[in-house]
N, C-alpha and C positions, 0 to 999 in steps of 0.2 A: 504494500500500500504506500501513496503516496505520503513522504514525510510531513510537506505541511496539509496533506488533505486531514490525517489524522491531528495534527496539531490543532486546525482550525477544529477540530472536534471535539478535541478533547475543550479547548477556549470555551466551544459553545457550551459544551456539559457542564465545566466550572465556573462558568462564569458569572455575574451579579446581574440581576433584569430589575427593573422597576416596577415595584407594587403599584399596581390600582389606586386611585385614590381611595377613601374611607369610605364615601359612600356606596362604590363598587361594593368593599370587602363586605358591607350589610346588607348591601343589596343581595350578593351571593347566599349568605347566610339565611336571608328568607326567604330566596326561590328554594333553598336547599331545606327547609322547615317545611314548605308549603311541598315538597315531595314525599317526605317523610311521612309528612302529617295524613293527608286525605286517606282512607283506608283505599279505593277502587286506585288513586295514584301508585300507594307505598304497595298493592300485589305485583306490580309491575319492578317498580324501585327496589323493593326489598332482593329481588335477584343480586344485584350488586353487591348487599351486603353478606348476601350466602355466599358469595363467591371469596369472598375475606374470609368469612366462617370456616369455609372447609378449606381453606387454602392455608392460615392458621394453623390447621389440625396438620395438615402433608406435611407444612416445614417442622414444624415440631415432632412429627414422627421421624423425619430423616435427621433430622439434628440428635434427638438422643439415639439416635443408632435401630430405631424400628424399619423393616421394610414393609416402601408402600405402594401397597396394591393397584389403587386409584381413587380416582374422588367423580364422584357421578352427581350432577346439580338435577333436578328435579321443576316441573313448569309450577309446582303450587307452592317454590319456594324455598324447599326444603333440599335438602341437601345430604352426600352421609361418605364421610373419609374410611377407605378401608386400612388400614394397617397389621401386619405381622410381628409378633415378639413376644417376650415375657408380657406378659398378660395381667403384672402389676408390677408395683416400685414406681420411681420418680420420672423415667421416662414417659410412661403410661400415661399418668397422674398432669405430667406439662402437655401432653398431647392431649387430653379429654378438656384440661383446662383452657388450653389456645383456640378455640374457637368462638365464645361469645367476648372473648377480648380481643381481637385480631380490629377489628374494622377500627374500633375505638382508639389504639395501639397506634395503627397505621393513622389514625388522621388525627394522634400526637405526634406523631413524627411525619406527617406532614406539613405539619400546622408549624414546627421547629425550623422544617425547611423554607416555606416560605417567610418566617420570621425572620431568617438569614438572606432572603431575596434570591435564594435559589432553585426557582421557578423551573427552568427547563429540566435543571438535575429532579427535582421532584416526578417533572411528566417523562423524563427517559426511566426513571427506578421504576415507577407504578408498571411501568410499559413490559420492563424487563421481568417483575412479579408476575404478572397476567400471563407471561409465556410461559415461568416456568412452571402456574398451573394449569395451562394449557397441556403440558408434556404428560400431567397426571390425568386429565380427563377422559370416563371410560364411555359415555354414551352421548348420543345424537344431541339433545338439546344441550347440552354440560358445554359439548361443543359448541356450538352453536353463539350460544350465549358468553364465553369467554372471547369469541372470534368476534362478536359483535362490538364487547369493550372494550377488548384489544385494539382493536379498528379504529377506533373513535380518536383513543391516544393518538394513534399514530399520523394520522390526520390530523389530528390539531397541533402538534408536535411539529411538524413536517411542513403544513400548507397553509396554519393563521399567522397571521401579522402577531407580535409580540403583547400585545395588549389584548388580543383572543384570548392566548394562552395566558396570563394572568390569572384574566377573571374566569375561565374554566378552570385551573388548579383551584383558587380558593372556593368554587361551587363545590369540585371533587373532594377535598379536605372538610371542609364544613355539613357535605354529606355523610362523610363517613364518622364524623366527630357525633351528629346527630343520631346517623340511621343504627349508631351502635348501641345507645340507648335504646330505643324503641323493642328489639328483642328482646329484652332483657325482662322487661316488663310484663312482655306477652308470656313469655315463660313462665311470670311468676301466676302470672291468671289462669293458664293451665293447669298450670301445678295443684292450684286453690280448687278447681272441678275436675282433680282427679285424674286428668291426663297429663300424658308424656310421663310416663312411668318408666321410660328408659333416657329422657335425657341426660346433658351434659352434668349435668348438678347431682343427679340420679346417680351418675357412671362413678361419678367424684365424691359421690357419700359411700360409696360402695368400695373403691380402694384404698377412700382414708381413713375411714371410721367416723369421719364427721359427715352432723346431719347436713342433709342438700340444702335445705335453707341456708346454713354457713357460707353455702359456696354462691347461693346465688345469690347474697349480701356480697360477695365478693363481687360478682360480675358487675352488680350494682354499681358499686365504690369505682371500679375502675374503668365502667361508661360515663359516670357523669363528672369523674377528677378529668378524666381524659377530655370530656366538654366543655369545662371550666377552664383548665390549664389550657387546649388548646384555645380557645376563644379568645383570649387574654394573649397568645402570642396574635393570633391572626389581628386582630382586633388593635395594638400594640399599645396595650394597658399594661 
């Protein structure tokens, strides 16, 4: 490759871009609510955030050393990461937990990134995550629906003016800062009528000995610190 084609690349990937002004960064933030928010909207929306959910769960199974099988997204939203290995202990345990924290996670350290004004580097990382749950997805729609927001990145990435990409990173980040709470809750209202009797919180009372409620105070604490904290970087309070 050409030495300065990859120099000018690397420039563009490290380089400093300039925030939106304020009322962009709130503007973003309530298109990014008013997605979240409408239930007929968020069946649609909510895809994205399963796609952090069970993307969550791969990197954390391949990180403490699980092999993973695949991850298959589902149209009503739902989602389900397979992995092989010991069957309990702390790799398990990070792997059952990395899913209702992933989205949240990611749009605090998105939210850091753009607080640093490193806008493109944010939409090349998101870009290069998406592929590599792409690598893991085992069926049609999984597909599908990764190739569609895969897509999107790379187009905007690629073919907007530098003030597109702006205010689409902080929409992206402020979705997922938002859309991460929102499960959270759902789960807990399940839980209260009896369903999802094998969720994440379920999986996680079951290898630790702590009740699910524990853990889903956890998932709590760390969707709405992570909405906070990030909001206050985006925001730049």
């Amino acid at each position: 490759m050409n030495t300065s084609t990859t120099a000018g690349l690397w420039d563009r990937l490290t380089g400093i871009q300039a925030a939106p002004d304020q009322w962009l960064v709130i503007a973003t933030g309530l298109a990014a609510l008013v997605v979240v928010g409408p239930r007929p909207v968020w069946r649609l929306s909510r895809n994205a955030i399963t796609i952090a959910h069970e993307g969550g769960h791969g990197l954390l199974a391949l990180l403490t050393g699980r092999s993973l099988d695949g991850i298959r997204l589902h149209s009503d939203t739902s989602g389900v990461t397979v992995s092989r290995g010991k069957p309990t202990g702390v790799g398990m345990v990070l792997t059952a937990a990395a899913g209702y924290t992933a989205p949240s996670l990611l749009g605090l350290g998105g939210a850091a990134l753009l607080s640093a004004h490193r806008i493109t580097l944010l939409l090349w990382a998101a870009t290069a995550l998406l592929l590599a749950v792409l690598v893991m997805i085992r069926n049609a729609y999984g597909l599908l629906t990764v190739l569609v927001t895969g897509a999107t990145f790379v187009l905007v990435s690629w073919l907007t003016p530098a003030d597109v990409q702006a205010v689409f990173a902080y929409a992206v980040v402020w979705f997922l800062l938002l859309g991460g709470v929102r499960p959270v809750f759902e789960l807990g209202a399940k839980r209260r009528h009896g369903g999802a009797p094998d969720s994440d919180a379920d999986q996680l009372g079951r290898l630790t000995h702590v009740h699910p409620v524990v853990w889903l105070l956890f998932f709590h604490v760390v969707a709405l610190c992570s909405l906070i904290g990030g909001g206050r970087w985006l925001l730049a309070l």
